[in-house]
C-alpha positions as CSV (number, residue, x, y, z in Angstrom):
1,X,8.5,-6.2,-0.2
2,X,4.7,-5.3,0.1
3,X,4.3,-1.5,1.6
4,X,1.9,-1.9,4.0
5,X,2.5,1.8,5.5
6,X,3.7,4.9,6.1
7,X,6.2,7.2,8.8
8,X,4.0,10.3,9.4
9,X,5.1,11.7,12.4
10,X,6.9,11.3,15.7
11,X,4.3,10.1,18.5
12,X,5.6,11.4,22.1
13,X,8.8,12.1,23.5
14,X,9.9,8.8,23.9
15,X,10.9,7.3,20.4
16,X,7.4,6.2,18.8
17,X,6.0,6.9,16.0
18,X,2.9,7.4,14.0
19,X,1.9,4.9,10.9
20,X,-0.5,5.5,8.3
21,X,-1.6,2.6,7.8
22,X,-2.0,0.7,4.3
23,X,-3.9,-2.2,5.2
24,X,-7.7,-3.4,5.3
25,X,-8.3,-3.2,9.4
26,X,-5.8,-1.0,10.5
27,X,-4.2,-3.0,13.2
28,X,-3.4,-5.3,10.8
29,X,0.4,-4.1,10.6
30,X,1.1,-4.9,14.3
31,X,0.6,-8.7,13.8
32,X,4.5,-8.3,11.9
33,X,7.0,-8.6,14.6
34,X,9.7,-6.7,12.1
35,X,9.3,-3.9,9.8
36,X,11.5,-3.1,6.9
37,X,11.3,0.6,6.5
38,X,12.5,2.3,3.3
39,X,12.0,4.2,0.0
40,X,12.9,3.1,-3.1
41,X,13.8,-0.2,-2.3
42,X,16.3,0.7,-0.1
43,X,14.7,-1.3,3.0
44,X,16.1,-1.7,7.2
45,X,15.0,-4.2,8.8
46,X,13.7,-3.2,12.1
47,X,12.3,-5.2,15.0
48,X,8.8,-4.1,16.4
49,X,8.9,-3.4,20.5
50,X,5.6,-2.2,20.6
51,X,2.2,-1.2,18.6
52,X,-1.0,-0.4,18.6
53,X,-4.1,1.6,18.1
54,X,-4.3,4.8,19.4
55,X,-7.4,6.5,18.5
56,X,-7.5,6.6,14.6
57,X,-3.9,5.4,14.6
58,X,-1.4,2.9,14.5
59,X,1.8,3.9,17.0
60,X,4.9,2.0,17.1
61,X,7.9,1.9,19.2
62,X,11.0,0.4,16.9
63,X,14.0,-1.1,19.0
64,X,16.7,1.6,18.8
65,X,14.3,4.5,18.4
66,X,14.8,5.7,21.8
67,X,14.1,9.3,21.9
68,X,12.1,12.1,19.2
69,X,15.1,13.1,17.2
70,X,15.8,9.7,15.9
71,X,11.6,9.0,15.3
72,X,11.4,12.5,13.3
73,X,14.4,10.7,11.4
74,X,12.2,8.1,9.8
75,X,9.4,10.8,9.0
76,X,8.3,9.8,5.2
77,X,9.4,6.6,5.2
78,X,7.5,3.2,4.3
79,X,6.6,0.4,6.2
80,X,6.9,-3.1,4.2
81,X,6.8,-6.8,5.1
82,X,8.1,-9.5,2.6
83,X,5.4,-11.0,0.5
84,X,6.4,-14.8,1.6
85,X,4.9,-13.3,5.0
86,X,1.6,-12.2,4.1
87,X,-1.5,-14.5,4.1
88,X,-3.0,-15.4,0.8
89,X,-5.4,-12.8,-0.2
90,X,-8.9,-14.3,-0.1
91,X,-11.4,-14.3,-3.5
92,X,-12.0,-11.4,-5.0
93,X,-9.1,-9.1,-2.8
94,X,-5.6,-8.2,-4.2
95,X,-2.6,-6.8,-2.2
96,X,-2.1,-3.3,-3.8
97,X,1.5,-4.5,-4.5
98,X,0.0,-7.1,-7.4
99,X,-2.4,-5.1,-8.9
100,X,1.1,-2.4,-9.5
101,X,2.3,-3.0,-13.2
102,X,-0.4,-5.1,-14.5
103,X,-1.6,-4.0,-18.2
104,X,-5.1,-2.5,-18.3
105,X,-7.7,-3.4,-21.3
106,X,-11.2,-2.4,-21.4
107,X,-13.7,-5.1,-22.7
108,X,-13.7,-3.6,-26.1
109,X,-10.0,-4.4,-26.2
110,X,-8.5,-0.8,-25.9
111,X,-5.5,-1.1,-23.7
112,X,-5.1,1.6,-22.1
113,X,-1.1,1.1,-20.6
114,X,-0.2,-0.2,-16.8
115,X,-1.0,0.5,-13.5
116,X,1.6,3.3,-12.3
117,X,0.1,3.7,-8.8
118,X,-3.2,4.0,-6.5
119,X,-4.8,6.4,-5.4
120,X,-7.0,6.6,-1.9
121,X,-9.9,8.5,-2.3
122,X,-11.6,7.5,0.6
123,X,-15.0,6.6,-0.9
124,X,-13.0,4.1,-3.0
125,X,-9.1,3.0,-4.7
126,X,-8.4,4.9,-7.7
127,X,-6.0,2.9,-9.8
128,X,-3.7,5.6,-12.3
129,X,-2.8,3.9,-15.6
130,X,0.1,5.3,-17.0
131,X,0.0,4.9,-21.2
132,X,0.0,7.1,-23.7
133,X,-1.8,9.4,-21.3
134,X,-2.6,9.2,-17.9
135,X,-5.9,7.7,-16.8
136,X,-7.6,7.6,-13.6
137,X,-10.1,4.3,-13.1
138,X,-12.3,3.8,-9.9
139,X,-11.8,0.2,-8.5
140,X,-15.3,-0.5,-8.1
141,X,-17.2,-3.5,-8.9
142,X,-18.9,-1.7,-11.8
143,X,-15.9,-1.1,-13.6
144,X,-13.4,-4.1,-12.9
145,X,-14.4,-6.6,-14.7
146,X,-11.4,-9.3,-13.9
147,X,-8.2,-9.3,-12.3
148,X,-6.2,-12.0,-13.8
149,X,-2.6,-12.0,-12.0
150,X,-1.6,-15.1,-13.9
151,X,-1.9,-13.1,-17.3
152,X,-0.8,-9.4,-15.6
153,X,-4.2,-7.8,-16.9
154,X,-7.1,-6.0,-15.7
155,X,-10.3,-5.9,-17.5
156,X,-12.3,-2.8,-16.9
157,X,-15.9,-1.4,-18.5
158,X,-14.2,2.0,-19.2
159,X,-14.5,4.2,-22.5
160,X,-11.0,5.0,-23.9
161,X,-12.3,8.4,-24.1
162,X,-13.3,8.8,-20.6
C-alpha cells in the first residue's frame, strides 16, 4: 500500500470527509475508485462515491459513511492505494513510499543510516534519517545527488557533521 493521504476531519452533515492530500496535484487521489484506509497496516477497503476539490481541499463521500458520527470515526486515518495501481513515476520523481527505508551515504562515503520518514515543510521534503542519530536532509537538487532504488541508496552532498 502507498499512503497517498490523510482523514482530517468530517466535511458536512452528511457523511464526507476531508483528505489531506499526499500527492503532487491534489486531485490526484480521486482518479482511485477505492480507498484502503488504515494505520499500521491494518487497511479497509472502501469504495469511493464521490470526490473532489473543494477550495484547498479534497472531500470525499465513502459508501457506508452516511451520516457525521461515522466520518468523525475515520478522523486520523490514512488513505492508501496498492502500488500495482499507481502509474510509473516519471524521471527524476519517486513515490514517497520508495524513498522509505532506503540507506543514505554522502559522497564521501559516510553513511549516515535509513530513511525513517518525511517531513513536509512546505518550501521543500525533508527526508529524517534515522542512524546512530537522527538527521534531517532537505530533498533538494543541491543535496540529492542519486536515488538508486535498484541498490536501496541515496547519495546526498551532506557533511556528517551537519
Amino acid at each position: 500500500m502507498v499512503v497517498m493521504g490523510r482523514v482530517t476531519a468530517p466535511f458536512g452533515v452528511q457523511g464526507w470527509i476531508k483528505v489531506y492530500a499526499l500527492t503532487a496535484q491534489l486531485g490526484n487521489l480521486q482518479d482511485y475508485p477505492v480507498w484502503w484506509l488504515g494505520r499500521e497496516g491494518d487497511w479497509r477497503k472502501m469504495r469511493v462515491a464521490h470526490a473532489r476539490v473543494h477550495g484547498g481541499a479534497l472531500i470525499a463521500q465513502l459508501d457506508g459513511v452516511s451520516d457525521r458520527d461515522q466520518a468523525i470515526a475515520l478522523k486520523g486515518l490514512e488513505v492508501a492505494v496498492p502500488r500495482s495501481e499507481l502509474p510509473a513515476a516519471a524521471a527524476n520523481e519517486y513515490y514517497r513510499a520508495d524513498l522509505l527505508g532506503l540507506k543514505v551515504v554522502n559522497t564521501q562515503s559516510f553513511e549516515f543510516g535509513c530513511v525513517a520518514r518525511i517531513l513536509e515543510t512546505g518550501a521543500n521534503d525533508v527526508l529524517v534519517i534515522e542512524g546512530e542519530r537522527e538527521t534531517l536532509i532537505p530533498f533538494i537538487g543541491e543535496v540529492i545527488k542519486a536515488v538508486d532504488l535498484a541498490a536501496g541508496t541515496i547519495t546526498v552532498a551532506w557533511g556528517e557533521d551537519y
